[in-house]
C-alpha positions in Angstrom: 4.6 -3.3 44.1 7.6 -0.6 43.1 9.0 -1.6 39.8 12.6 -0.8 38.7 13.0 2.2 36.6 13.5 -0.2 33.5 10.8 -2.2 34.3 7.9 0.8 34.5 10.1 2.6 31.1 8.9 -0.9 29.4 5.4 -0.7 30.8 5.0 2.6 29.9 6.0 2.4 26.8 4.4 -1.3 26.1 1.1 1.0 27.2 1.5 3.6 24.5 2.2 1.1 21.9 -0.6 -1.0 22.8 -2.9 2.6 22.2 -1.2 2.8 18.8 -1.9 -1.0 18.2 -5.6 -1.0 19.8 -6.3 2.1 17.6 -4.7 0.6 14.3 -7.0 -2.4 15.7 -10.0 -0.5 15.5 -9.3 1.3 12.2 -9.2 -2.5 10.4 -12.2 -2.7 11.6 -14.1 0.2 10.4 -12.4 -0.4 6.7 -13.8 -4.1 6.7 -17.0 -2.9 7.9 -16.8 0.3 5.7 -15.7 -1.9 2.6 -18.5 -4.2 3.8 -21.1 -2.2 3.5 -19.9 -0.3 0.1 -20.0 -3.9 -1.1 -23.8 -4.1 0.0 -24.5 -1.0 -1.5 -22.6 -1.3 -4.9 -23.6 -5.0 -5.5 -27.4 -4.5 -4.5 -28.4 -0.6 -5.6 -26.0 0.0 -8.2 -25.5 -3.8 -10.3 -21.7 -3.5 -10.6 -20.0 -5.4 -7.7 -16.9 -3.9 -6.4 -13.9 -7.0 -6.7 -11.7 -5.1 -4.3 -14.3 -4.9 -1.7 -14.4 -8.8 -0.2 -10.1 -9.0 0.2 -9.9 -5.6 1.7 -12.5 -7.1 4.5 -10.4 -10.3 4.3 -7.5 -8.8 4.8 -8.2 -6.3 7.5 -10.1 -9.0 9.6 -6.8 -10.5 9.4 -5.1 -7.8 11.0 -7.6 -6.6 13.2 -7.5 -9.9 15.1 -3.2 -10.1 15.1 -3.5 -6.3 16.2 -5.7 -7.1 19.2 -4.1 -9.9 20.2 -1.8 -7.4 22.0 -4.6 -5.8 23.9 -6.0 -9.7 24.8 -2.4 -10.7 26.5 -2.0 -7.5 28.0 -5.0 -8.3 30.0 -4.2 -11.9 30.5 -7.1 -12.7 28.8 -5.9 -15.4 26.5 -5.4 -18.4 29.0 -8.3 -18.3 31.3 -7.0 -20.0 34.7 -8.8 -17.6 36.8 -9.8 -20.8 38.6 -6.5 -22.1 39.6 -5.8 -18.3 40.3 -8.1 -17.8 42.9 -7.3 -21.5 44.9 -3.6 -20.7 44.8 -1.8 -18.2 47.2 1.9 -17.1 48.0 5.0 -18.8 45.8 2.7 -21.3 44.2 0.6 -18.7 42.3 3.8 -16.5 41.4 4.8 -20.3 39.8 1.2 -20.8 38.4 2.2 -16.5 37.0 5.0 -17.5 35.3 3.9 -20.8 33.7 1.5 -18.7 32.1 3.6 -16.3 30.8 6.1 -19.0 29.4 3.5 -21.0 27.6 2.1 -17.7 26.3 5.4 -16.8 24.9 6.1 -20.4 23.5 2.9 -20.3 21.8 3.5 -16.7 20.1 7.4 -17.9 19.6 5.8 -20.9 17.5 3.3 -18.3 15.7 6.1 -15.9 15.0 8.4 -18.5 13.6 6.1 -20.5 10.8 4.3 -16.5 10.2 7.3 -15.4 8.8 7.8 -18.8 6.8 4.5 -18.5 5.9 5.7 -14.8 5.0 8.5 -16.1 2.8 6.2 -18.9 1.0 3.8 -16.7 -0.4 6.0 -13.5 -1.4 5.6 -14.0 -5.0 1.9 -14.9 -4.9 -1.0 -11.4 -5.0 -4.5 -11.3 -3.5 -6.9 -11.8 -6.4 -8.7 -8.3 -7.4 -6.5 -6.5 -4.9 -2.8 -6.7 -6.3 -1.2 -6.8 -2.6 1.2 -9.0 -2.1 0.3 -11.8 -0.1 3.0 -11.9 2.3 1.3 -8.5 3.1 -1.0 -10.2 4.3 0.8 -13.3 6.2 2.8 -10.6 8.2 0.0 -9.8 10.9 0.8 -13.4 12.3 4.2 -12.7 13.4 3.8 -9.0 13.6 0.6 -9.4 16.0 2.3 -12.5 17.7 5.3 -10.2 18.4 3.3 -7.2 19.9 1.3 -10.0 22.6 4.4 -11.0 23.7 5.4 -7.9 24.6 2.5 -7.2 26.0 2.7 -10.6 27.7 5.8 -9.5 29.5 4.5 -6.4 30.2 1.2 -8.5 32.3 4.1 -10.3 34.2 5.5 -7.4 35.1 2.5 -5.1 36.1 -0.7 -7.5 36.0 -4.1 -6.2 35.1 -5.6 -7.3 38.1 -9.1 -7.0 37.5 -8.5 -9.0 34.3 -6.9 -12.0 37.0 -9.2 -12.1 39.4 -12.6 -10.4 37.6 -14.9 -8.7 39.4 -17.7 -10.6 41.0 -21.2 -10.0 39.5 -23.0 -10.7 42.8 -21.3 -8.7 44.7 -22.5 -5.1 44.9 -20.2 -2.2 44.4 
């Protein structure tokens, strides 16, 4: 399938932004596990708990899962209808395509809307033994919600196939 020039400048730029995101992903979750551990440690060998430890794990649990959200809707792996896929052929599954990708951007639409209220309800309020503002927090929802849309469009566009139809453990390769 040839894509307009503007169409494969959006996937190739969606695809380095989902790197960037993917990575950032990761990175929350070597600080929760880091802050984890040093929680462990400090609590159990040295007596004195550290009270920053358990938000910062909090917190970038939080964004670790808003941040991969992108990399889950890129692959079409948040609404499993590999089922109805696989029976449907021609027109019908480029409908079944785009019903998909409509509900998919309603629901992150919905999650984008009430994040950022839930952005603007907490701005005055901090994380206990952390000091961050709270709305710090709140914004992976509609900052992670924003990024799978994108990269919902972008699965329209240029579908990760072997995400669509999966591969078929019985079959050799």
């Amino acid at each position: 399938m040839m894509l307009p020039s503007s169409s494969s400048f959006f996937i190739a730029c969606e695809r380095q932004l989902n790197r960037v995101v993917g990575l950032a992903a990761a990175v929350m979750l070597l600080i929760a596990a880091a802050a984890g551990l040093f929680q462990v440690f400090s609590r159990f060998l040295l007596n004195t708990p550290a009270y920053w430890s358990e938000p910062l794990v909090r917190v970038s649990l939080i964004w670790m899962v808003y941040l991969g959200l992108m990399s889950a809707a890129r692959g079409g792996a948040l609404i499993a209808v590999g089922f109805f896929y696989d029976k449907t052929y021609g027109r019908m599954r480029g409908v079944l395509r785009l019903a998909i990708m409509l509900s998919m951007l309603t629901l992150f639409a919905v999650l984008a809307y009430y994040g950022w209220q839930a952005v603007y309800m907490v701005r005055n309020q901090t994380i206990a033994g952390f000091g961050l503002s709270a709305s710090w927090v709140y914004s992976a929802i509609p900052v992670g919600s924003s990024l799978a849309a994108l990269a919902t469009i972008a699965h329209y566009l240029a579908p990760a196939k072997e995400v669509l139809t999966g591969p078929d453990p019985l079959k050799a390769t």
